[in-house]
C-alpha positions in Angstrom: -24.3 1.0 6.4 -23.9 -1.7 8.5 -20.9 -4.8 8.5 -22.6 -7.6 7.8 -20.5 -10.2 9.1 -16.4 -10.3 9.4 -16.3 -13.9 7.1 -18.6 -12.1 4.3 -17.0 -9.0 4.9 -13.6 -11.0 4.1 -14.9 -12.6 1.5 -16.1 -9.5 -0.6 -12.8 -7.3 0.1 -10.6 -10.4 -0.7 -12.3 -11.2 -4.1 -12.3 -7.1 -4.7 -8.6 -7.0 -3.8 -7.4 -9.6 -5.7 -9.1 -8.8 -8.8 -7.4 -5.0 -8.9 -3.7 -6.7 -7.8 -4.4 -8.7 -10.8 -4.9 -5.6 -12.9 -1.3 -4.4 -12.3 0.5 -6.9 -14.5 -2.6 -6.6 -17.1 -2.2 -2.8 -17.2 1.8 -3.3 -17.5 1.9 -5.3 -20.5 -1.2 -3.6 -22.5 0.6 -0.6 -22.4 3.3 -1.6 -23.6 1.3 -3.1 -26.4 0.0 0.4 -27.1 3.3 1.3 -27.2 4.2 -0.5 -30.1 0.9 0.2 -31.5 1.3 4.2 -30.7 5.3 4.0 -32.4 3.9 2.3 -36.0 2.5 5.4 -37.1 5.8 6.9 -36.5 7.8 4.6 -38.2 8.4 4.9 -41.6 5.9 2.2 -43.2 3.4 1.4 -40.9 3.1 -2.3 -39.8 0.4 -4.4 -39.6 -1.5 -5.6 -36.3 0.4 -9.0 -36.7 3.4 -7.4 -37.0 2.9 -5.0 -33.7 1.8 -8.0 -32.1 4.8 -10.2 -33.3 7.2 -7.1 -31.8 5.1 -7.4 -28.5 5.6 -10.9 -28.1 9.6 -10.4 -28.6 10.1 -8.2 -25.8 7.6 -9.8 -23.3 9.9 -12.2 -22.5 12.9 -9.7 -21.2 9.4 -7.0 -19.9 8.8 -10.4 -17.8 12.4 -11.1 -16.7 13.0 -7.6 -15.4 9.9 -7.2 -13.1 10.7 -10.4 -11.7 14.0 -9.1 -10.9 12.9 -5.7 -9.4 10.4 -7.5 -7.6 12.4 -10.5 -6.1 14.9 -7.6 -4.7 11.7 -5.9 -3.2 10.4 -8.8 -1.9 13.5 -9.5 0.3 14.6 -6.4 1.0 11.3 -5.0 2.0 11.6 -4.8 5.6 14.6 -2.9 5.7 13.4 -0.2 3.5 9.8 0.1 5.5 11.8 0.5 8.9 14.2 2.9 7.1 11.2 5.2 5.8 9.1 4.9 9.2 12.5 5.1 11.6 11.0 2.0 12.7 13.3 0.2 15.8 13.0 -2.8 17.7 11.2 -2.6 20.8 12.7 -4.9 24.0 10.3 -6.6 25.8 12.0 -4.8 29.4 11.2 -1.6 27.8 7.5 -2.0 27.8 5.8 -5.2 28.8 2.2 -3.1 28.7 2.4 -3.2 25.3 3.9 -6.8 24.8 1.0 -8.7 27.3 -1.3 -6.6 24.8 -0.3 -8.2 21.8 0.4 -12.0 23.2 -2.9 -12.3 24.6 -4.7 -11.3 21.7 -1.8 -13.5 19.8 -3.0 -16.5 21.8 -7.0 -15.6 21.5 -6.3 -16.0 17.7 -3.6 -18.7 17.5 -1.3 -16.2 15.5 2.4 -16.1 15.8 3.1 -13.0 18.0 5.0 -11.1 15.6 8.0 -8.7 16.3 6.9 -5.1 17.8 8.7 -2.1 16.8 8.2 1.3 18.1 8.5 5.0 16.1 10.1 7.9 18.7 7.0 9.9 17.8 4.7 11.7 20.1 2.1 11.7 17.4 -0.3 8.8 17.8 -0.4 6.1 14.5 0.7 2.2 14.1 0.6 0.2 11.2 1.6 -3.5 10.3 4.2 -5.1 7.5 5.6 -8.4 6.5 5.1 -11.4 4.1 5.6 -14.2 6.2 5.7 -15.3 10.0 9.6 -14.5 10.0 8.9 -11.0 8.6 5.2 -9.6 10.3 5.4 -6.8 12.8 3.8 -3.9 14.3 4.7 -0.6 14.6 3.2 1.7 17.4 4.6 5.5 18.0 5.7 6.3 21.6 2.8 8.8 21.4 -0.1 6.4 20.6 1.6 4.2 23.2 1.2 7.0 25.8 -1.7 8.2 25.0 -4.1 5.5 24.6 -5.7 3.8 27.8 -5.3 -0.4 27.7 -8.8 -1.1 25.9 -7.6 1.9 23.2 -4.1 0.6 22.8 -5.7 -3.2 22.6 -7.9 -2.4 20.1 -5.5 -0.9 17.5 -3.0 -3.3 18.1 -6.3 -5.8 16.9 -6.4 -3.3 14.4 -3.1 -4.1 12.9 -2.9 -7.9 13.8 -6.6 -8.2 11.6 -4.0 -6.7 8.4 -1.7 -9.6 10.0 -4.4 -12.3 9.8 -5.5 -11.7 6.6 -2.2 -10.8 4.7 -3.4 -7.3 3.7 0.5 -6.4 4.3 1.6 -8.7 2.0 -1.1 -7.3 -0.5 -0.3 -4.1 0.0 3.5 -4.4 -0.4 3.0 -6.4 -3.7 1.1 -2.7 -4.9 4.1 -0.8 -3.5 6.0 -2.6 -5.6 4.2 -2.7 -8.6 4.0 1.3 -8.2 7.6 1.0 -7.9 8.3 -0.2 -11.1 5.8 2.3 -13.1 7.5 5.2 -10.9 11.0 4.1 -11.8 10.0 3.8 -15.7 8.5 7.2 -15.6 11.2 8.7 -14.0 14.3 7.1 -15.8 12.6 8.1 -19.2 11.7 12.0 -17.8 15.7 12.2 -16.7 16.4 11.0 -20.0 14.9 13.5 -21.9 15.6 16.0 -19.8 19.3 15.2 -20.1 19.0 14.8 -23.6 20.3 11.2 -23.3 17.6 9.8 -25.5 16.5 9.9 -29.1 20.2 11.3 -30.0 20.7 10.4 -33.8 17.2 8.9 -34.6 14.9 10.1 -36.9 11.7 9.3 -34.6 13.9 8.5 -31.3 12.4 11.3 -29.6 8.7 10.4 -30.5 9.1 7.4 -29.0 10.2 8.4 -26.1 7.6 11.0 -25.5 5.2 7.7 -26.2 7.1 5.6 -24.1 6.6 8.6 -21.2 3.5 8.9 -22.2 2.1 5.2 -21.1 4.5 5.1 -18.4 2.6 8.3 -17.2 -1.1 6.6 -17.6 0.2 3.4 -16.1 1.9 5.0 -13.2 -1.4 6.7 -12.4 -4.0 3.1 -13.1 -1.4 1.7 -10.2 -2.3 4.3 -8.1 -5.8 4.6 -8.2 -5.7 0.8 -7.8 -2.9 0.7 -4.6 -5.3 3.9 -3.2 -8.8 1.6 -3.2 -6.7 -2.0 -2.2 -5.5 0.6 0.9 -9.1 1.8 1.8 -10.7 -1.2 1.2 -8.6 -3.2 3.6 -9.1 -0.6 6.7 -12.7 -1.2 7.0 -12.4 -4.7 7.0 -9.0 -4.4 9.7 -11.7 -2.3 11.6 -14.1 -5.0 12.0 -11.7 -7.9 12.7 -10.7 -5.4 16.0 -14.1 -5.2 17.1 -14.6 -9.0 16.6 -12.0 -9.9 18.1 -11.8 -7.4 21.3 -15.6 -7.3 21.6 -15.1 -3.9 21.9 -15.7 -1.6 18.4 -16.3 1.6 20.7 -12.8 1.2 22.1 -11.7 1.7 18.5 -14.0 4.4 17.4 -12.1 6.2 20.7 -8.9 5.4 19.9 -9.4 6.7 15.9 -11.2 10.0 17.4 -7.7 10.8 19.4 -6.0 9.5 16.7 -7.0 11.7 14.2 -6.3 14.6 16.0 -2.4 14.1 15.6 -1.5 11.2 13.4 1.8 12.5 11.7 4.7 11.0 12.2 7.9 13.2 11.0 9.6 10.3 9.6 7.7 9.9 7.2 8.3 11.2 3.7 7.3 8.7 1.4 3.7 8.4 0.2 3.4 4.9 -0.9 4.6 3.9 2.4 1.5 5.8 4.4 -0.9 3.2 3.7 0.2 1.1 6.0 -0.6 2.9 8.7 -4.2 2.7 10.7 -4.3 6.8 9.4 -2.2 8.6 6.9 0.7 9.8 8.9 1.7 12.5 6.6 -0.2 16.3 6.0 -3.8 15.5 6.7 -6.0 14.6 4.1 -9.1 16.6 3.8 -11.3 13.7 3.0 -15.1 13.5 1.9 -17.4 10.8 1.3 -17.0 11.4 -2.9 -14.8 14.1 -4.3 -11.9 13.4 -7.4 -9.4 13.8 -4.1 -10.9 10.9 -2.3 -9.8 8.7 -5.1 -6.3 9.4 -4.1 -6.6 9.2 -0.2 -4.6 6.4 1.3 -7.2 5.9 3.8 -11.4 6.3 3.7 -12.8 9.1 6.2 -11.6 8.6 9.7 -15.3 10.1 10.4 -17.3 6.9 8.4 -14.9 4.3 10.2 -16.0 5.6 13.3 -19.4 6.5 12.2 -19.6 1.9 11.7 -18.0 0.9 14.2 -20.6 2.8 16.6 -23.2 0.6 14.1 -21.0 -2.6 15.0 
C-alpha cells in the first residue's frame, strides 16, 4: 500500500472523518428514541409509535440544550484540562531555541501561525498537538524525544504534529473527546445511581427504566468509542504523509517512530481518551496487529505499518 497523494489522501480521510463525527449526534438521539421505545412495554398500556415518537420529540429539545451546554464548557475549557492530564507547561524560547527554529521554519515553509510549544518533563520520547483555533494550537514534545532525537528526527515529528495543526485533526479529535464525554458521564451518573439506590425509589417500573436507560447509555458509550478509535488512526497516516511532504524526508520519520516506539509512555498520563493525541499511545503499550477485535480499540494503527509506508513514500 502506497499514499497516493497528500490532497487525495486529505480528501478521502476528511470525508471519512466527517461522516463518523456526524454519527455521534445521530447515535445520541436514536438511542434515546429506543429508549422510549424499549420503556412502552414496561409501562402499563403500551403506546403507540406516534405516541413514543411524540414523547421523543418533547424531550429533544432539553437532550439538545444540555449537550450544547456540556459542550460549550468543553470547548473553552479544553486546553486547561489537556495540559492538566499531559503535565503539559510552557516552554520559553531561552530554554531551548533548537527546538523553537525547528518549528518557525517549518511555520514559515507552510505559512502557519507558529503555535505555542509546550514541553512534558518526561524522558520517554512522544509529542502530540491540541487546539481549536490559532489562539489555542500547540505542540507538546517530552524532554526525552527532545533529547533524543537528532535535528532531521525532531523536525520531522514536529511536521508530524503541525500536519494535525494544518488540517484541524485536533479540533476533530477534541469534538469526539467530548462527545465520549457526555456518553461516559450518562453511563456513569445512572451506574452510581443504582448503585446507591437513588433511582427507581417508589416506582412501579422506575427501576426497569433505569436498567434501559443504562442499558443504551452503555451501547452508545461504546458506538463513540469505536468511532473516536478509527477518527484517531485515520488521521495518523495522513499526519504521517503531510511530514514527509513537507520535510522531504519520510525516512527521517520512519527513524524517529522506530526510537519512538521503543519508550513512548509518558507517566502523566492516565486518561485514555486523551492518548490519541499523541504521535503514539503514551500509555501501557498496545499489542497491535494488522486485524484483531483489539485493534478496533487502539488509539493508534501499528507503529510497524506507519513505518512500513513511509519507507514506500
Amino acid at each position: 500500500m502506497k499514499y497516493f497523494g497528500l490532497q487525495s489522501q486529505i480528501w478521502k480521510n476528511n470525508t471519512n472523518s466527517v461522516l463518523i463525527l456526524v454519527m455521534f449526534p445521530i447515535v445520541f438521539f436514536v438511542l434515546t428514541w429506543f429508549f422510549f421505545f424499549f420503556i412502552s412495554f414496561n409501562s402499563e398500556e403500551h403506546r403507540t409509535i406516534s405516541q413514543i415518537n411524540q414523547n421523543f420529540l418533547l424531550t429533544a429539545p432539553f437532550i439538545i440544550i444540555g449537550v450544547v451546554v456540556w459542550f460549550t464548557i468543553a470547548w473553552f475549557s479544553h486546553s486547561a484540562m489537556i495540559n492538566a492530564a499531559t503535565d503539559s507547561k510552557p516552554l520559553a524560547r531561552n530554554d531551548n531555541k533548537r527546538v523553537y527554529n525547528l518549528v518557525e521554519n517549518l511555520c514559515i515553509a507552510t505559512g502557519m501561525t507558529t503555535p505555542k510549544i509546550n514541553i512534558i518533563e518526561d524522558d520517554s520520547l512522544n509529542a502530540f498537538a491540541s487546539g481549536i483555533n490559532t489562539k489555542t494550537f500547540s505542540i507538546s514534545l517530552s524532554r526525552g524525544i527532545i533529547d533524543k532525537l537528532n535535528d532531521e528526527e525532531l523536525e520531522a515529528v514536529i511536521a508530524h504534529e503541525l500536519t494535525h495543526i494544518k488540517n484541524r485533526d485536533v479540533r476533530l479529535l477534541i469534538i469526539s473527546i467530548i462527545f465520549v464525554g457526555i456518553f461516559a458521564f450518562i453511563s456513569q451518573a445512572i451506574f452510581r445511581g443504582l448503585q446507591f439506590g437513588s433511582f427507581g425509589r417508589g416506582k412501579k417500573n422506575g427501576g426497569a427504566g433505569i436498567l434501559i436507560a443504562l442499558l443504551l447509555a452503555l451501547v452508545g458509550y461504546l458506538i463513540a468509542i469505536l468511532f473516536r478509535f478509527a477518527l484517531s488512526r485515520k488521521r495518523e497516516y495522513l499526519a504521517d504523509a503531510g511530514s514527509a511532504e513537507l520535510t522531504h524526508r519520510p525516512l527521517a520519520l520512519a527513524s524517529a517512530l522506530r526510537k519512538i516506539s521503543v519508550d513512548p509512555t509518558i507517566e502523566a498520563v492516565k486518561r485514555k481518551d486523551i492518548a490519541q493525541l499523541f504521535i503514539e499511545n503514551p500509555q501501557v503499550n498496545e499489542k497491535k496487529s494488522s486485524f484483531s477485535l483489539t485493534s478496533l480499540f487502539s488509539t493508534h494503527p501499528p507503529i510497524s505499518k506507519r513505518i512500513q509506508l513511509l519507507e514506500q513514500f
